[in-house]
N, C-alpha and C positions, 0 to 999 in steps of 0.2 A: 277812809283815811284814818287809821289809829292814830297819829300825830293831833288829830280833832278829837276825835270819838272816846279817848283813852292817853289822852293828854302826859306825856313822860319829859323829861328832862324840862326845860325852858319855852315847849311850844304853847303852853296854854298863855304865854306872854306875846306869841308872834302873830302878825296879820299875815294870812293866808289864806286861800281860797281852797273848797276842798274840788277837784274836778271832775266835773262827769258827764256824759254822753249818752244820749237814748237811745240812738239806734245799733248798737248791738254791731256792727259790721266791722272788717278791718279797718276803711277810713274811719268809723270812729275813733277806733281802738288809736290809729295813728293820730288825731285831733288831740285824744287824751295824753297822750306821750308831750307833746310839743309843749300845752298846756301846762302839764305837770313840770316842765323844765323855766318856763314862765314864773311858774309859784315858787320853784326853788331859787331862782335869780333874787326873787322878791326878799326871800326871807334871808337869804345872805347880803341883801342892799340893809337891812336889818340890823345883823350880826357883825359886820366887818367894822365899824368901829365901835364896838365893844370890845375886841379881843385885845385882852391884858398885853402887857409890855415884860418881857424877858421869861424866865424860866415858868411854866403853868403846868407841871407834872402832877399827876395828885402822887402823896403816897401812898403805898398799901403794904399791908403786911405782908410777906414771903406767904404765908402757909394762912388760910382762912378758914373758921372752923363756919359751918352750916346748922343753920339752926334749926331742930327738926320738922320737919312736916315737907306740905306739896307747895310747890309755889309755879306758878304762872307767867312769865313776861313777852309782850309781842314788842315788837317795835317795827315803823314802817322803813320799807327797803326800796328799792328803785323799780323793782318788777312786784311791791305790794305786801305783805305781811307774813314776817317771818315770829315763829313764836317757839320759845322753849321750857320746856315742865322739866321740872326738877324734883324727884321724891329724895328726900333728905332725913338720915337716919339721926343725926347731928354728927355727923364727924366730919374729917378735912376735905373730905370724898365724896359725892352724891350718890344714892344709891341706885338711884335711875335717873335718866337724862334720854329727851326726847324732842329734837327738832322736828317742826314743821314749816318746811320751806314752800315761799311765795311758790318756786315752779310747781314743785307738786299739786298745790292748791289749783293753778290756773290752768294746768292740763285736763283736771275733772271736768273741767267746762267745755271742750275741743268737741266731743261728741255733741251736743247740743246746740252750740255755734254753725256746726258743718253739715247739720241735717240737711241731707236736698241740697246741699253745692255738691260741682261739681269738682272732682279727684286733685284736676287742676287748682281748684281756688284752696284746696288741703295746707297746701306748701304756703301760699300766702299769710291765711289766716292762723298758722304755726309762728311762722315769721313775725306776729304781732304780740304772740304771745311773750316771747324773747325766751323763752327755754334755755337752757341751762344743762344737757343731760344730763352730766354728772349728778345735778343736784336732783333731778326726777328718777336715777335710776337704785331702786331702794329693789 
């Protein structure tokens, strides 16, 4: 869970659990979903009165100038770890820009999950994945 591991915004202030499951199967994969919706309940039982009263927009400038070099940020998503590189020349523009989405990530894993099941248990153990194709088809 990056929100633990790589602590961004306000998390390294919230109680949370990070959750995980050993045996590797679709029920687990399904235990972990429930679970992880448990730990988000949590940390919005948390949040909800903290949140300011009336207008809380930030400002930002129209046009943001980048400051040169490579930069790195992940932050965690509902299907796991989305991350984006940034190489930066310094101008208003990035000169390269490169997502890595959760799906992608969790599809490498499908072969190694489905060893030795059978064709039928495919469709399920996809199903757990939560895919996204759009976002797997690069």
């Amino acid at each position: 869970d990056v929100r633990k591991h790589f602590p961004y915004e306000i998390y390294d202030k919230l109680q949370f659990d990070e959750v995980l499951e050993t045996a590797g199967d679709s029920f687990a994969r399904y235990l972990v979903r429930v679970k992880e919706m448990h730990q988000s309940v949590r940390i919005v039982e948390q949040l909800i009165d903290n949140i300011p009263e009336g207008d809380f927009q930030a400002k930002t400038k129209a046009v943001l100038k980048l400051p040169k070099g490579e930069f790195y940020q992940r932050v965690e998503t509902a299907r796991g770890e989305l991350g984006v590189y940034i190489v930066s020349e310094g101008g208003t523009t990035p000169y390269r820009i490169k997502f890595r989405s959760p799906g992608f990530s969790n599809l490498s894993i499908l072969d190694h999950m489905t060893r030795g099941s059978k064709i039928g248990d495919l469709v399920a153990a996809m199903g757990t994945l939560d895919l996204v194709i759009p976002d797997i088809d690069r």
